[in-house]
N, C-alpha and C positions, 0 to 999 in steps of 0.2 A: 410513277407517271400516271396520267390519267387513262382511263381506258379511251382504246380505238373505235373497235365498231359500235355505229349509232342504225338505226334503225327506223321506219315511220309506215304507219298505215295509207296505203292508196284509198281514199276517197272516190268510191261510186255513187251520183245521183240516180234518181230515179229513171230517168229516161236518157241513162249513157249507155250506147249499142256496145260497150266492151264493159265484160266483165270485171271485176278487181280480183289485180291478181294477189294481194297478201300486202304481206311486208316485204318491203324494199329494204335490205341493208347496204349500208359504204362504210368507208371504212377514210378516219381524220387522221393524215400524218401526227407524229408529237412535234413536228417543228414546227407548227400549226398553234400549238401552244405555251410556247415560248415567246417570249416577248422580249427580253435580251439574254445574252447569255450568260450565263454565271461562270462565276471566278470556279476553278478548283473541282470542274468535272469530272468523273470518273472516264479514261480514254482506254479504249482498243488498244490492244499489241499494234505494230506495225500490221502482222500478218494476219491480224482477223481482221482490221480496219480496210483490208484490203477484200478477205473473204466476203464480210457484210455491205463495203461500198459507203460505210461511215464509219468516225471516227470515237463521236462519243455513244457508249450504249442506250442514250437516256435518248438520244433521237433516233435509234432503229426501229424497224415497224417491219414484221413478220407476215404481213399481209401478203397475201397471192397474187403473186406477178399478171397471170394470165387466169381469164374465166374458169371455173372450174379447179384450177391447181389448188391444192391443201398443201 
């Protein structure tokens, strides 16, 4: 799949009273990049498709629930 997290530099002018603070990262679902589904995907067990909250592993996404979490 493609990769998830994308990236981009905040933009400070010269006369903005707040600093820039860096890079911004987010993060792109993969079903984000899907455009239909294909025949004959690889599927979860019952019991991990239930663990992860999806079915095929080609749409899970590992990203942190909550601020901060890794």
């Amino acid at each position: 799949m493609t990769k998830q997290w994308f990236s981009y530099e905040r933009l400070g002018g010269r006369n903005d009273p707040c600093p820039s603070s860096g890079s911004v990262f987010f993060v792109v679902p993969p079903n984000q990049w899907l455009v239909t589904q294909s025949r004959g995907l690889k599927q979860f067990s019952p019991r991990q498709a239930l663990q992860y909250g999806v079915l095929w592993p080609d749409l899970w996404s590992a990203y942190p629930r909550k601020a901060g979490e890794e």
